[in-house]
C-alpha positions, 0 to 999 in steps of 0.5 A: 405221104411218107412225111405227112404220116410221121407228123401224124406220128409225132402229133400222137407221141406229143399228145401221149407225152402230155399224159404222162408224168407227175401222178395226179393233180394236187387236190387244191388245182382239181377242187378249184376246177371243180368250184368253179363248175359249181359256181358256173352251173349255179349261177345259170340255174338262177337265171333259168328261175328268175325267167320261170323255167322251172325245171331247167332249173332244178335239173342243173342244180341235181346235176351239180349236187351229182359232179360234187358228190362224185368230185367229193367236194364239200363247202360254201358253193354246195350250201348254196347250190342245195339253198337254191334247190329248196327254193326251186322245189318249193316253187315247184311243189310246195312242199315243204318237207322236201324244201327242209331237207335241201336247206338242212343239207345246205347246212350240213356243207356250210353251217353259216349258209342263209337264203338270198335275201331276193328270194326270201319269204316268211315261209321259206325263212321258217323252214330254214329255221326249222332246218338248222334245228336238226342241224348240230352246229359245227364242234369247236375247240380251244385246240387249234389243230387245223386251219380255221375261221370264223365267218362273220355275219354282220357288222356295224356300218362305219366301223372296223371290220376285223377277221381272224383265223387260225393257223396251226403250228405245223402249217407252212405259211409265209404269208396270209392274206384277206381280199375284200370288196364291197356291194357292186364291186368287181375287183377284191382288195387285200390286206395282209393279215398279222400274226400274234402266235397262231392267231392271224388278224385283219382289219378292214378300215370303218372307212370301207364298211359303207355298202351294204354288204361285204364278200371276203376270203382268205387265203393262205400262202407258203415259201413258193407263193402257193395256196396252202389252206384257204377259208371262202374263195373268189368264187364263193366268198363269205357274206357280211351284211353291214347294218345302218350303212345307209347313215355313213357319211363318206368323203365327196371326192375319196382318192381312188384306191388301186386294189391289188389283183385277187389271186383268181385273176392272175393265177395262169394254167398253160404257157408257150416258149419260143426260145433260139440258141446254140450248143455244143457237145462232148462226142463219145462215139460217132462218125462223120456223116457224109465220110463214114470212115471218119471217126473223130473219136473223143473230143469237143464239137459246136452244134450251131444255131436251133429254135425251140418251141416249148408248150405245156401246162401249170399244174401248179405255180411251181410245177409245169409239165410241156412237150418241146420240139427243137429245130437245129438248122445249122449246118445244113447237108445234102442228105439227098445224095448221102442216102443214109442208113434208114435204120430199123424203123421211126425211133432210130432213123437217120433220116434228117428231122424225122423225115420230114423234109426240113434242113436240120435236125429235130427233138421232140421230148417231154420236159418237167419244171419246178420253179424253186424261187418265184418272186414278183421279179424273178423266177428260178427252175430246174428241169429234167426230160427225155424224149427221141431225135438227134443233134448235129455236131460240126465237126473239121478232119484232114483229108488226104485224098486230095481228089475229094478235096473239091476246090479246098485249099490243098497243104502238105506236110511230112506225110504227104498233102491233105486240105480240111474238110467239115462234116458232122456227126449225128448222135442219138437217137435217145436223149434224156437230160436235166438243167434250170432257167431263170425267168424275169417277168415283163408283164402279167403274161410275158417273161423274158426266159434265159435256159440252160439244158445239158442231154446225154444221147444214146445210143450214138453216145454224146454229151450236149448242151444248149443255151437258149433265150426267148420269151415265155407267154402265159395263159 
């Protein structure tokens, strides 16, 4: 019982931990979150009116209006989700006064937005038209202050797609980036875009303009590969209508094109590390475990084999927040005859890996990583964290009570006889540390991970240092 109520303990520190840390989620992370709940609410809000419910359907697009209103999210999905409304209250009431003002607020969030063409009638493009009459277009200027594009709307089949945008000359970029697909098609392709001053160009092969429509995005990114500024999204991207598509001509037998992953594909929001290693400390205080009246004073001392076990999440592509819990299983000691000191209560007993019952012993901590160098080939991070536990130093001191030798070989020399014996010292049981890895990616969602870590412990004081590799899963 005493053992299962301290793996409860950690259990709730472990989760605690997880809570703690960096202030906020970056607004680029949270509004993803927050467009793909749009995105996923709108999607069933279709469905439920193209099987005639009605009602079902005006309730989810109301609740989505309400998670946007309260997430403060504006933007294309929102236009799209009150375009829908006026269609499902118009359905429902034919009123269309009420129809007007969804599709004048559909305007409000998203100027180029327009009814689905499944759904479209003489009467419901009319109160559209109506609606954008009350609608001031969006102000432009020559100034380029901000991140900017203009949706293109349609374009001719056959013939170049070109987009553009605007970048201002503060931004960080380092690279911009278009993703397109054509009607029925699963997978976005991407061009990079060209910079001519602040102005980014892309254009898309008239090779390529031959479906009937287009959805594209763009997006924008900095030194660490993180998304800086966007126009669309995967989710809610723009739409192109492509004009006499049915008259082009295309090749019989075209190469396959193998388009390159949309970032909404690869992007990973947990991962799992198991590493082993090895270590070794700088003792600052301390006795020996089972011989107390030993104290080995300063110096060096290995802390043999441990397993690590790391869990956390990506708050974004660079910063990743996880709880660790280490097992050191070497050297093992016969604590059930040292009846060690139990201390004053969980954080500082002496009691072997908090007690529960393992031949070692155990860290639990926090640990906070920024990857500073993120390539296709490789990944380099620092670290920093704290947590509770304590490390095993081996340690070998000269025993002159031959009695207590047991068996060891017995020397002498101008003092009197002795024989060596090992033993180990146990510091902690706070530790707090900082160190850095790197990672070479193997696959999509497996890196191989080499990582060095260097903790100071208190208040049995000692400097340690681990050296880990193993394998991080991403998720």
């Amino acid at each position: 019982m005493r053992a299962l109520s301290r793996v409860l303990l950690i259990l709730c520190l472990g989760t605690s931990f997880t809570l703690v840390g960096p202030q906020g989620v970056p607004a680029a992370f949270a509004q993803s979150s927050v467009e793909k709940k749009l995105q996923s609410s709108l999607s069933d809000a279709i469905d439920d009116y193209d099987i005639l419910q009605i009602q079902d359907a005006e309730k989810r697009l109301e609740d989505a209006i309400a998670l946007a209103e309260k997430e403060k999210y504006t933007g294309p999905v929102l236009a799209k989700i009150y375009v829908m409304l006026g269609i499902v209250r118009f359905a429902a009431t034919r009123d269309e006064a009420v129809t007007e003002d969804a599709f004048a607020s559909a305007l409000e969030n998203d100027y180029s937005a327009v009814l689905d063409p499944a759904y479209a009638t003489p009467t419901l493009e009319d109160l559209m038209a109506r609606a954008k009459k009350r609608v001031p277009p969006p102000q432009t200027s020559t100034t380029v202050s901000e991140f900017t594009h203009t949706p293109v709307k349609t374009t001719e089949g056959g013939q170049a797609l070109v987009l553009k945008a605007q970048a201002p000359a503060d931004l960080n970029v380092a690279k911009m980036m278009a993703l397109y697909r054509r009607f029925d098609e699963q997978q976005y392709q991407r061009i990079e875009m060209k910079a001519q001053g602040t102005e980014y160009t892309a254009t898309i092969p008239g090779s390529e303009v031959r479906t009937s429509q287009i959805e594209y995005f763009i997006f924008v990114e900095d030194q660490n590969g993180d998304i800086v500024a966007r126009a669309g999204s995967d989710q809610a991207p723009f739409n192109v209508t492509v004009l006499g598509s049915s008259n082009v001509k295309t090749d019989p037998d075209p190469d396959p094109i193998e388009p390159d992953p949309e970032p909404g594909a690869s992007r990973k929001y947990a991962y799992v590390s198991v590493f082993g290693g090895t270590g070794g400390g700088l003792l600052l205080s301390g006795s020996a475990t089972a011989n107390p009246s030993v104290v080995p004073g300063v110096g060096t001392a290995p802390a043999f084999g441990h397993t690590t076990i790391e869990a956390g999440g990506m708050i974004t592509e660079s910063a990743h927040l996880g709880v660790f819990f280490k097992f050191q299983f070497a050297p093992a000691q016969d604590f059930s005859s040292l009846n060690p000191d139990p201390g004053s209560g969980f954080w500082d007993t002496e009691e072997p890996c908090f007690g529960l019952g393992l031949p070692g012993d155990c860290m639990l901590g926090l640990k906070y990583k920024w990857s500073f160098v993120k390539t296709d080939s490789l990944r380099v991070y620092s670290s920093f964290g704290s947590g509770i536990g304590r490390v095993r130093n081996w340690i070998q001191f000269k025993q002159r009570n031959v009695q207590s030798c047991g068996g060891k070989e017995i020397l002498s020399d101008s003092t009197s006889s002795y024989c060596y014996l090992r033993d180990t010292v146990r510091n902690g049981w706070f530790h707090a540390g900082a160190g850095g890895g790197v990672g070479i990616p193997l696959t999509d969602w497996l890196e191989f991970t080499g990582d060095l870590y260097v903790m100071v412990l208190l208040p049995k004081t000692s400097i340690n240092a681990d050296l880990n590799a193993g394998f991080t899963f991403l998720f």
